[in-house]
C-alpha positions as CSV (number, residue, x, y, z in Angstrom):
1,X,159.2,70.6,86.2
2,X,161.4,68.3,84.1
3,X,161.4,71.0,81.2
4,X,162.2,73.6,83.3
5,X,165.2,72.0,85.4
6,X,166.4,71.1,82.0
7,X,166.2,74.6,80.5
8,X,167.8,75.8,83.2
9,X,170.5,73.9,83.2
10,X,171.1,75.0,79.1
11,X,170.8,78.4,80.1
12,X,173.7,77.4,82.7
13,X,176.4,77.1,79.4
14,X,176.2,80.5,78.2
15,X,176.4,82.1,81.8
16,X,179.5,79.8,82.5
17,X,181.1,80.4,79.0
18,X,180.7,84.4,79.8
19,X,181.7,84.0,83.6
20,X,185.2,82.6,82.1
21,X,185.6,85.0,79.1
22,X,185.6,87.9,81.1
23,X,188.4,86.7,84.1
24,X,190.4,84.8,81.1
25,X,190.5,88.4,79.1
26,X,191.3,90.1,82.7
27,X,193.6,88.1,83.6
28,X,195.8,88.5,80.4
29,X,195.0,92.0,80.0
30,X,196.0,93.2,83.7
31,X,198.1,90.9,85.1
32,X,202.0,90.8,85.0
33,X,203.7,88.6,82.3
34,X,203.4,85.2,84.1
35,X,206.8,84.3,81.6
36,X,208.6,86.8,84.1
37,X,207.7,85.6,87.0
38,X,209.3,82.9,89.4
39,X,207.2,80.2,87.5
40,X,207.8,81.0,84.8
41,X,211.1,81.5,82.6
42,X,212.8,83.9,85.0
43,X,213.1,87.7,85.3
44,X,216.6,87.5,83.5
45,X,215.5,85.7,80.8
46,X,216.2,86.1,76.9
47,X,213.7,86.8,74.8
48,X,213.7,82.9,72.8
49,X,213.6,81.6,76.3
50,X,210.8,83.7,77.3
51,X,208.7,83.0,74.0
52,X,209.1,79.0,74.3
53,X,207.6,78.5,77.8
54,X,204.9,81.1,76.5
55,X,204.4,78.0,73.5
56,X,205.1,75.6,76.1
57,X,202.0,76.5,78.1
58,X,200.0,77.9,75.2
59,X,200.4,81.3,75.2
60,X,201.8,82.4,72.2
61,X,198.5,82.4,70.0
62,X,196.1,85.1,69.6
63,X,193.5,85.2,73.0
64,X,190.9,83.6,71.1
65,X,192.4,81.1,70.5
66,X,193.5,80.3,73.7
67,X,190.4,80.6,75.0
68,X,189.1,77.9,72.7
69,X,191.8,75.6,73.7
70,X,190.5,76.7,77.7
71,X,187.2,75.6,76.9
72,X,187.9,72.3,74.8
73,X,190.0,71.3,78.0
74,X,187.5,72.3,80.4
75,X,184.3,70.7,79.1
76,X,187.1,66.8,78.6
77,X,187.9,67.8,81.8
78,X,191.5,69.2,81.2
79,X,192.0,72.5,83.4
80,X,195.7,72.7,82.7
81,X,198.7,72.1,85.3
82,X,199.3,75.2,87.4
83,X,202.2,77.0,86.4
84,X,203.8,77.1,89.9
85,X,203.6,73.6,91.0
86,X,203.5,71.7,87.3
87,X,200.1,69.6,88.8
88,X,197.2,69.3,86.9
89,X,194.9,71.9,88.4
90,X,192.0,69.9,89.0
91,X,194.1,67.7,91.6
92,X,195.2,71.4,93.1
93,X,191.7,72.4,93.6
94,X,190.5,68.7,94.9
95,X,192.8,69.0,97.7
96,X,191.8,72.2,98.8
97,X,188.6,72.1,98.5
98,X,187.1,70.7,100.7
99,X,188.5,72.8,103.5
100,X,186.5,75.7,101.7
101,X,183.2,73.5,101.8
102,X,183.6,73.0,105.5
103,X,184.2,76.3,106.4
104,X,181.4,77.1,103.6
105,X,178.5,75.2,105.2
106,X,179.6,75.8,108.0
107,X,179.0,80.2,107.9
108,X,176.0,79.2,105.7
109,X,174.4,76.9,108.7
110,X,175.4,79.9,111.5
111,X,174.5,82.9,109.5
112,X,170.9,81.1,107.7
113,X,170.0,79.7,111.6
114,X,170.9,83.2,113.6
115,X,170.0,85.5,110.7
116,X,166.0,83.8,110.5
117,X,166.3,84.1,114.2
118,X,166.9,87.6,114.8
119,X,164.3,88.5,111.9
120,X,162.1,86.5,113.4
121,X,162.1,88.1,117.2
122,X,163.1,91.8,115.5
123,X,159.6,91.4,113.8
124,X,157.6,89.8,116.6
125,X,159.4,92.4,119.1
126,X,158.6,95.2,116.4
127,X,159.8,98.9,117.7
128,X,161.0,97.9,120.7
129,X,164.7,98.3,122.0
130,X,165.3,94.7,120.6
131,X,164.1,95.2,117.1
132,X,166.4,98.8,117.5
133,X,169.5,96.3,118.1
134,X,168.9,94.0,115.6
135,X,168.5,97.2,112.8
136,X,171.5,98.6,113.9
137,X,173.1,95.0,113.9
138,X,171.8,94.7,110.0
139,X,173.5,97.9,109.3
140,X,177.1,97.1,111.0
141,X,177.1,93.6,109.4
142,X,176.2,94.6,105.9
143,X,178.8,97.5,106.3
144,X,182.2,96.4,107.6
145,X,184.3,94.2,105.5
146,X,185.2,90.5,105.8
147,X,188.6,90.9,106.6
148,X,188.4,94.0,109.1
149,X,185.9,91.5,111.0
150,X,188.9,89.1,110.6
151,X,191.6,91.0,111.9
152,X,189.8,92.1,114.8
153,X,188.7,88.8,115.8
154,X,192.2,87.5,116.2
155,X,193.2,90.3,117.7
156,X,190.6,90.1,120.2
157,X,190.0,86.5,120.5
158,X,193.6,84.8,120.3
159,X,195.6,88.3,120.7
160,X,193.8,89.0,124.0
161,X,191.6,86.4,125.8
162,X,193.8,83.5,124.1
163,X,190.9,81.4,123.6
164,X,190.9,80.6,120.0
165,X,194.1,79.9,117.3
166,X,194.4,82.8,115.4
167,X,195.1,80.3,112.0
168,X,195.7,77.4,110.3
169,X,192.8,74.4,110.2
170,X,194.5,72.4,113.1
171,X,197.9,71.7,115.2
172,X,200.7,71.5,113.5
173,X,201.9,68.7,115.8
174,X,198.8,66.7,115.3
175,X,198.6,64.4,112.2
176,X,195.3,63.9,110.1
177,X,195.0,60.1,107.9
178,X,193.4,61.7,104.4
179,X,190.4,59.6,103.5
180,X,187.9,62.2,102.1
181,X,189.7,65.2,101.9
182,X,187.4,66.7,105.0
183,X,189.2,67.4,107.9
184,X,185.6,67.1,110.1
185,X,184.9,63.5,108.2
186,X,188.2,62.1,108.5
187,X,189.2,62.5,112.3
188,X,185.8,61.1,113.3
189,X,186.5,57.6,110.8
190,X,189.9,57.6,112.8
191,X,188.4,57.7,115.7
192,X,190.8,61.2,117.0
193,X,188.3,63.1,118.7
194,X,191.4,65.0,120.1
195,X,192.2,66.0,116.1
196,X,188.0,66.1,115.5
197,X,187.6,68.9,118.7
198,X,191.1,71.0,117.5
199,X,189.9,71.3,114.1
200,X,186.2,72.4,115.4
201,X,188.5,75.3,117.8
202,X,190.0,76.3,114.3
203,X,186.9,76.7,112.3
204,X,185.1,78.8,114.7
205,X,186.9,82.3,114.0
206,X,187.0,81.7,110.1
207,X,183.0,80.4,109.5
208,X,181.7,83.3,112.5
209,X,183.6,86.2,110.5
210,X,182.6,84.3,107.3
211,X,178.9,84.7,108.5
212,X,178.6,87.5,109.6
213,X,177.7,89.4,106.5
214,X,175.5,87.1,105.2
215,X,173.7,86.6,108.5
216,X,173.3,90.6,108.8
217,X,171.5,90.6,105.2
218,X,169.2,87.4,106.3
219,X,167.9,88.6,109.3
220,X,166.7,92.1,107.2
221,X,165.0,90.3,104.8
222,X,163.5,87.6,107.2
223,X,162.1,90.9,109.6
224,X,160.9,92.7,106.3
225,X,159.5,89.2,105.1
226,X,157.9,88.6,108.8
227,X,156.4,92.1,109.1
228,X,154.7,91.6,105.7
229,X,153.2,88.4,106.5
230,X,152.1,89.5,110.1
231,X,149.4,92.2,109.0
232,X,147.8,89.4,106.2
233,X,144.4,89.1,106.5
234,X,144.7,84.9,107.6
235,X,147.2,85.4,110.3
236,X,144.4,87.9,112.3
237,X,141.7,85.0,111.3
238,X,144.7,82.7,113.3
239,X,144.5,84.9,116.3
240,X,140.4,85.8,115.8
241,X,140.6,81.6,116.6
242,X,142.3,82.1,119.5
243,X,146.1,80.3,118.2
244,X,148.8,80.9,120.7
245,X,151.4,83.5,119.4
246,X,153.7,81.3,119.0
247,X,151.7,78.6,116.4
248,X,150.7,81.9,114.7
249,X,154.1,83.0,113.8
250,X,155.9,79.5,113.6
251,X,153.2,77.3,111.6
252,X,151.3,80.4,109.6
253,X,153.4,83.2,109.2
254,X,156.8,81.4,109.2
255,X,156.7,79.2,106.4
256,X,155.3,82.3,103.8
257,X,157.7,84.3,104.9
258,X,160.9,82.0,104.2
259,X,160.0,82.7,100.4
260,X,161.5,85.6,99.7
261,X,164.7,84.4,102.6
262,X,165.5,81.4,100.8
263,X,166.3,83.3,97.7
264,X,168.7,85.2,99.2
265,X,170.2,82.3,101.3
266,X,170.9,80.9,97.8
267,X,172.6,84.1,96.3
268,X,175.0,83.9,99.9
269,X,176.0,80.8,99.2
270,X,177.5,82.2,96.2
271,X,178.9,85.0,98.2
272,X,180.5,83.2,101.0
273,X,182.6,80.9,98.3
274,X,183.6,84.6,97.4
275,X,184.3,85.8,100.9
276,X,186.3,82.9,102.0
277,X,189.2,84.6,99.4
278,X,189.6,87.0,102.1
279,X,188.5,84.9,104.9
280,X,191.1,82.0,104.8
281,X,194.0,84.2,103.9
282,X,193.8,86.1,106.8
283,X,193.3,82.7,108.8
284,X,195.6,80.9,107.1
285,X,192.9,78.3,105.9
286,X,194.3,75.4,103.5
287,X,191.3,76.0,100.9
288,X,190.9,77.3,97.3
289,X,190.2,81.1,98.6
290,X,193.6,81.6,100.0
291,X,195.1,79.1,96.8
292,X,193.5,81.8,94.5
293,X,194.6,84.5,96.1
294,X,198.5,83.0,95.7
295,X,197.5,81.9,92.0
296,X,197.0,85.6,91.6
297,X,199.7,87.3,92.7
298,X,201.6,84.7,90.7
299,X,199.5,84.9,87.6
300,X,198.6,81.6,88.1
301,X,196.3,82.2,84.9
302,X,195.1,78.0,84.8
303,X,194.4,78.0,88.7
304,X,192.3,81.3,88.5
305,X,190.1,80.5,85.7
306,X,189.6,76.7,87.3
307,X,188.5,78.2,90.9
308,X,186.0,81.1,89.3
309,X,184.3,78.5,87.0
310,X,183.9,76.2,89.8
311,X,182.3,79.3,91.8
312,X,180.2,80.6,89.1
313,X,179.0,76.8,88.5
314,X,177.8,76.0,92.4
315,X,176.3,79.9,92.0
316,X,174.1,78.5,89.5
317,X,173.2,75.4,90.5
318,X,172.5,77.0,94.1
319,X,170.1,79.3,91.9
320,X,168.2,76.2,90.7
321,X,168.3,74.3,93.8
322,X,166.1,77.2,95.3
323,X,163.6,77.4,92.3
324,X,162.6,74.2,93.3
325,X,162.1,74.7,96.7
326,X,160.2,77.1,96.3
327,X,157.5,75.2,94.5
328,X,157.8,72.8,98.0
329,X,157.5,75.8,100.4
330,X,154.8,77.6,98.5
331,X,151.9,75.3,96.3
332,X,151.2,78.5,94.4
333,X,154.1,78.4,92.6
334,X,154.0,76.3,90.0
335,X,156.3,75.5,86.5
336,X,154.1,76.4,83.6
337,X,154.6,75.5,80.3
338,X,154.7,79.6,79.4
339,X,157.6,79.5,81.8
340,X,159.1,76.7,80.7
341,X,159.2,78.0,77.3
């Protein structure tokens, strides 16, 4: 298993190299001049003034070469100081980011524990008027876009039952002591439940949203998974022994049938640190979605490529992270050394 984690992890290299070619080439081919811009030497600039920030901040070579000088930085470490704020963008993305990881884990816990769920009852409760809800609540997630589901959620929660903020990760008026970074982590080592509770009120709109999606394609492929492993040949020896329903589905057909659901679990991890660009800039959440989406419009070119090689990294590793749990869920699968190779 050694061999394979370790191949894996060289195969990671190329991916990653590739990932960052293709948004640094976009974002030099179709984005605006950042030497134009507000960060950069000004709209009314001359021409000499213009071409010395571009060698200022590296730009005046040929693309290659500046993607060379990307990668050299990146792999010491160096991501480059963000045009708009002149900080290094690593301690840019430090401070924001763990806002995203909370609002992350926290769609990836609602969406993987309600999505199994409804699977689960959808297949047990197959062709009834449940598993009919549950289809047509598969279909609705998977269709309507993140931040439609945003906008209607503050417009219906906060706009007209005024039961949850319709932004921002807490109060304005309240005052969090940084320790970690995490909001969550950092109230409770103060001891300000008041601060702990507020921030728990703001993260419910943005991770529910956030989750839907993902839960909607979970609970398909957990009812699909479930059906499958209902009509195998050992879960009617289970019943033939006279099992209750419920050890049959829970200890036999459960455990199989999370195979095929933990892969995708692990591609919407990826997907969620892509949906929380729309997500938190619609709710005015403090992480690196919304920080992108700024970086952007401001051809931000160092904060861009920094954020998607951090996302395309956790993809992978995600990926690997559910090879090997696989081989724990399931003792058929095993690493040979074909595979390996």
């Amino acid at each position: 298993m050694l061999n394979y984690v370790f191949k894996r992890l060289v195969l990671v290299v190329p991916v990653l190299l590739g990932v960052s070619l293709v948004v640094f080439v976009i974002m030099r081919v179709f984005s605006p001049d950042p030497s134009l811009g507000e960060n950069g030497a000004g709209k009314y600039a001359t021409e000499e003034q213009r071409q010395a920030w571009k060698k200022e901040h590296g730009l005046d070579g040929p693309i290659y070469v500046q993607f060379l000088s990307f990668v050299k930085g990146a792999i010491a470490g160096d991501l480059g100081e963000s045009y708009k704020t002149k900080v290094p963008v690593a301690e840019e993305i430090s401070a924001r980011f763990p806002a995203t990881i909370e609002v992350t884990i926290a769609s990836m816990i609602i969406a993987s524990f309600f999505g199994i769920l409804i699977g689960i009852i959808s297949s047990v409760k197959s062709g009834t008027l449940i598993d009919k809800a549950a289809i047509t609540f598969s279909t609705l997630g998977t269709s309507m876009p993140v931040f439609w589901i945003a906008i209607l959620a503050i417009v219906f929660f906060s706009g007209k039952l005024h039961i949850l903020p319709s932004g921002d990760i807490i109060e304005q008026c309240l005052v969090i002591n940084n320790v970690t970074g995490f909001y969550s982590i950092d109230t409770i080592l103060a001891g300000d439940f008041e601060g702990f509770f507020d921030f728990l009120k703001h993260l419910i709109l943005p991770s529910f949203t956030l989750s839907l999606h993902s839960m909607a394609i979970i609970a398909r492929v957990t009812r699909s998974s479930m059906l499958d492993t209902l009509n195998q040949d050992y879960i009617r020896t289970a019943r033939a022994k006279g099992l209750s329903e419920r050890k049959v589905v829970l200890n036999h057909a459960l455990r199989n049938a999370l195979i095929p659901v933990i892969t995708v679990i692990g591609l919407q991890l990826g997907t969620l640190f892509g949906g929380a660009v729309l997500t938190e800039t619609v709710f005015s959440w403090p992480g690196i979605g919304r920080y992108t989406v700024e970086s952007v419009l401001n051809s931000d070119f160092p904060v861009v490529q920094a954020v998607v090689l951090l996302v395309a990294t956790i993809f992978v590793l995600t990926n690997l992270v559910m090879d090997l749990v696989y081989s724990m869920l399931d003792p058929r699968i095993k690493f040979t050394q074909k595979e390996i190779i």
